[in-house]
N, C-alpha and C positions, 0 to 999 in steps of 0.2 A: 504494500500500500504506500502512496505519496505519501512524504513528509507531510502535508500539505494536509488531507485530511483526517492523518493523526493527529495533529495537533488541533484544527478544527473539531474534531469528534471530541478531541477530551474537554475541552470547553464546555462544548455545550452538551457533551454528555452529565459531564460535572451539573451543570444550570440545571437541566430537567432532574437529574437526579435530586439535586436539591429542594426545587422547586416541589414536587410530588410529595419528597417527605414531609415537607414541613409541615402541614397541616396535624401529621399526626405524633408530631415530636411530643416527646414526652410520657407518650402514652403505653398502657403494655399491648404484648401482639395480641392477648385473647379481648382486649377491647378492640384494637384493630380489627381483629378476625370475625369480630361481631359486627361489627361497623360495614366492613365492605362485603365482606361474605366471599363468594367466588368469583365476584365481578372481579376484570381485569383493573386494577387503579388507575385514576386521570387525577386531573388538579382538582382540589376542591377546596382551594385559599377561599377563592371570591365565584360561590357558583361554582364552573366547572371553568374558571381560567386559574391561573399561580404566577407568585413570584418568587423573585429566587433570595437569596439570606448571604449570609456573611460567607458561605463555602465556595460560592460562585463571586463574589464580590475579591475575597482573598487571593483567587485563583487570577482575576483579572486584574487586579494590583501588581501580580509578579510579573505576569506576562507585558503589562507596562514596563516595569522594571529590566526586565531581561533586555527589551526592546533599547530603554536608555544605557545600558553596560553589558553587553551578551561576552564580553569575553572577561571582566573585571570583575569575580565576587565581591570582594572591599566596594564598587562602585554603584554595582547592584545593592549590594546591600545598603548604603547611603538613599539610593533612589527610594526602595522599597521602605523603608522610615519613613521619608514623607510621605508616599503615600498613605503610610499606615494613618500616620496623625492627620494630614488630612482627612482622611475618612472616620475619623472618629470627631472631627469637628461640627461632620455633617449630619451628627444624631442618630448613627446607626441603630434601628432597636434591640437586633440579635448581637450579643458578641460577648464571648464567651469572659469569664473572672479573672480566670490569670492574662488573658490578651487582654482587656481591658487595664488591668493594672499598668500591663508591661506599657502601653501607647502614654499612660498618664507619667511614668519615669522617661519615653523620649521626650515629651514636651516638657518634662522639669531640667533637660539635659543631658541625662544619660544617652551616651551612646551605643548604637545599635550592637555594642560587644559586650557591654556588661548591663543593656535594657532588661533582657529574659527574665522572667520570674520563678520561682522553683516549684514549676507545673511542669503534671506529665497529660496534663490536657490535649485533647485531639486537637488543635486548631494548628500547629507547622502540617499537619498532614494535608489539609486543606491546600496547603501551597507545593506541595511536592509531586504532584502527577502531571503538572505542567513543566517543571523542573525535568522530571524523568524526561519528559518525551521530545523537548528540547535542546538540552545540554547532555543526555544521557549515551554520548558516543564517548565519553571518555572518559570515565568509574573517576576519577580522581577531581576533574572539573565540578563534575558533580556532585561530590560526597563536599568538595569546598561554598558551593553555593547554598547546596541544602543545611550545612551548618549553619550558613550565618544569618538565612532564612528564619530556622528553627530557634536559634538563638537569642535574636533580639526578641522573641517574646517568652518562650518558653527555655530556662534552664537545666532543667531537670534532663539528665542524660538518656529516659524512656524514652523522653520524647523524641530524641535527636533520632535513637534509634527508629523508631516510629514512623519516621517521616522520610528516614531512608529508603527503610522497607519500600514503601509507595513507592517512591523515586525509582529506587532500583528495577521495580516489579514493569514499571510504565517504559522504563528504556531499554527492558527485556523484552519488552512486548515490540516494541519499535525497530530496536537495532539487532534485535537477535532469535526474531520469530517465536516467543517463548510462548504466545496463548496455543498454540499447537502443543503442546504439554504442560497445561497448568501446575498440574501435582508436582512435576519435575520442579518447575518455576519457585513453587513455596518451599518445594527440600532446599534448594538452591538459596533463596532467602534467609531460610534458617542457617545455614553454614554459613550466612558470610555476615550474622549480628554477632556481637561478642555481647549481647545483652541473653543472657540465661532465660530471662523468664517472655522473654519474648520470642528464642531459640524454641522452647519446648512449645508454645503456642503454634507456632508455625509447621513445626513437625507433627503436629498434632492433627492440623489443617489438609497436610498432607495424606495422611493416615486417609481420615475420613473421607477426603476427596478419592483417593484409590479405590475405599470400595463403595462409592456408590451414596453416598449419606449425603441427606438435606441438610441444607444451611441451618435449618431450625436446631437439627442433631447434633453439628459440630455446635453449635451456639451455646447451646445445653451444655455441651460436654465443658466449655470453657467457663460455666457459669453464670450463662449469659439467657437466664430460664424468660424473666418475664416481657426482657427487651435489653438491648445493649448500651453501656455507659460510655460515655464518655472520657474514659481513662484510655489511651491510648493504647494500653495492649489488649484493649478488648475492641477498640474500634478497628485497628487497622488489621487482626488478622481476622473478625467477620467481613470488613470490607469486602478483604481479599479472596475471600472464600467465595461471597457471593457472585465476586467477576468470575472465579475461577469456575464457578458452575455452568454460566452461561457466556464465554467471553465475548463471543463475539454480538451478542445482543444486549443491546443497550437495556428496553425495557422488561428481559427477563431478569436482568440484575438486577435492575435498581428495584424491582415488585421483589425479590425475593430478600436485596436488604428491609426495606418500608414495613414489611409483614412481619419483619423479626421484633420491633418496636423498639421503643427507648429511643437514642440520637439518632433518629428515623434519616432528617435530613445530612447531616453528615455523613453516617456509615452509606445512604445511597448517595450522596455526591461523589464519594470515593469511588465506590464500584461503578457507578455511569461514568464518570472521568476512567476508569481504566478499560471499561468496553467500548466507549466512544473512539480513545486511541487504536485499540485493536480492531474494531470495525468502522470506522468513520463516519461521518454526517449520516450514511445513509443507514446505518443500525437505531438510528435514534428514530422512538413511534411518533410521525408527523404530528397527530395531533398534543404531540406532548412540545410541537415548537410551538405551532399555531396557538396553542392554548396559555403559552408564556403572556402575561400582562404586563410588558416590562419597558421603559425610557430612563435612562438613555443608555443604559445597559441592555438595550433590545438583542434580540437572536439576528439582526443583521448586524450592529456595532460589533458582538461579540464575534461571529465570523469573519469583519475586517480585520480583527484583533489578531486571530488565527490566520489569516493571509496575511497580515505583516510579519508574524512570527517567522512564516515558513518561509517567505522571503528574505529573510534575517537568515535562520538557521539551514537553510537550505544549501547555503556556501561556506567554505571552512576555509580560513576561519570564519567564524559569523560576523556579519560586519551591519549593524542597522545604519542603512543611508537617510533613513523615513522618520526614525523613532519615534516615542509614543505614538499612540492614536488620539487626538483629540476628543476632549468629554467636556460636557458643560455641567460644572460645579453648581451653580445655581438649578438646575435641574436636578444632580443629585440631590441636592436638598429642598426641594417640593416633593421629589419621589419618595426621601425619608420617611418625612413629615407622613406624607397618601398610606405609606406601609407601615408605620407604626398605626393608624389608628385602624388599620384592616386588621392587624395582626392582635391588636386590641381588642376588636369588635369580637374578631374569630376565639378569643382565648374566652370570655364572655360568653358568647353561644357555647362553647363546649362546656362549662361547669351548668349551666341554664337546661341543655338540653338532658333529658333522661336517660341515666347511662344503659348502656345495653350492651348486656353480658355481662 
């Protein structure tokens, strides 16, 4: 597959994935499973359209970033600071405690080396499947970006691990055909973390993908009974689990993270961003584009996004003649504003309405 619709797919596989969980973030699978039954999942933020949250938002941040220093981690990682704190000026309503802190230490001055907080929270994974499928021709370029990525919010060494993992997983799929053998893919993961308990996680993943076992069963087996947390070695080896069932379809991973429940939108951000790379734009369910309610982070901005990339990363060295993509700031912050009070609304109706199951 193009460069070209690797990295478009992981985009906006990432975005729908996100986009579809969120509604039911938070919740366990056996209220999900009561809620949709055996219907296939659509958006149901506003009606049957969706918007997307901070996992798509993070992801578009770095791919700015990349765009302004694709060959300079130190440079990247200066760009991608601003972006961070800019977007957190712009009232974002989702974003997680330790990324939240860590954005309040760059605007007090810390720099993006000593910003991280001592979280093993999921949010650098959020930024690493873009990293993979980008910079991930050269294990060392990229274990240097996804550090300092991982870094300035979260310190905590799970995390770094974490968000390798992704990274590594996304530039196997890319540069070394690795969704033709997922299970291989995850043993291969596990040999190459020197994090123990994330090692056995992924061997585990492995296990259960060999013979045969639902996402729901490895889930279980890690833990992860009534829907999955937000601790990072519980997000990134269901993520991966779920791409690894269906890689090359976008919307049977991201239905089989959504259903597992807990960090609904996250765990499917990750898995739609790693089948989107492996199958491209066109593994993604149309109606889950059409149904995105989104300015100025629309599903055409974001596939510009993805055609500057691949233009960028498409020559080696990468060289961005174009850089960033143009966005209007003011616009993001009317679309904040529009999403928090939907998101509002939406959080409202679900304690209002009668639970079931």
């Amino acid at each position: 597959m193009e460069l070209r619709d690797a990295i478009v797919g992981c985009l906006l596989g990432g975005a729908v994935g996100d986009a579809i969980g969120l509604p039911w973030e938070g919740l366990t699978r056996a209220r999900i499973g009561a809620a949709v039954g055996a219907a296939p999942l659509r958006h149901a933020l506003i009606g049957a359209r969706g918007m997307i949250s901070d996992d798509t938002e993070h992801a578009c941040m770095t791919g700015q970033a990349l765009l302004a220093a694709p060959d300079d981690s130190r440079a990247f990682a200066r760009s991608l600071a601003w972006r961070l704190r800019g977007w957190l000026l712009g009232l974002p309503a989702s974003v997680g405690w330790g990324t939240l802190r860590a954005l309040v230490r760059l605007w007090l001055g810390w720099s993006p080396e000593r910003s991280g907080i001592d979280s093993a929270g999921n949010g650098p994974a959020m930024r690493a499947a873009i990293l993979g499928v980008c910079v991930g021709d050269d294990p060392v370029r990229l274990e240097a970006f996804v550090a300092r990525s991982t870094r300035m919010t979260h310190a905590d060494p799970r995390a770094l691990a974490g968000a390798l993992a992704v990274a590594r997983a996304a530039a196997a799929i890319v540069y070394d055909c690795a969704a033709e053998e997922p299970a291989e893919l995850l043993a291969a993961l596990a040999e190459a973390t020197d994090d123990g308990e994330l090692a056995t996680a992924l061997t585990l993943a492995a296990a259960h993908l060999r013979r045969g076992e639902s996402a729901e069963t490895f889930a279980c087996a890690l833990g992860q009974v009534q829907g999955v947390s937000g601790y990072i070695h519980h997000t990134v080896p269901v993520a991966l689990y779920c791409w690894a069932s269906a890689p090359h379809d976008v919307g049977a991973a991201v239905e089989l993270a959504v259903r597992l429940g807990g960090d609904t939108d996250t765990v499917a951000a990750i898995a739609g961003g790693l089948a989107g790379a492996t199958g491209g734009p066109r593994s993604i369910p149309a109606p889950w584009l059409t149904g995105l309610h989104e300015a100025p982070r629309s599903v055409a901005w974001i596939t510009r996004l993805g055609d500057r990339l691949a233009r960028c990363f498409g020559q080696r060295p990468a060289r961005s003649d174009e850089g960033p993509l143009p966005i209007s700031w003011p616009a993001l912050l009317l679309r904040n504003l529009k999403f928090t009070a939907i998101v509002l609304a939406h959080g409202i109706g679900r304690v209002l309405r009668p639970r079931v199951g």
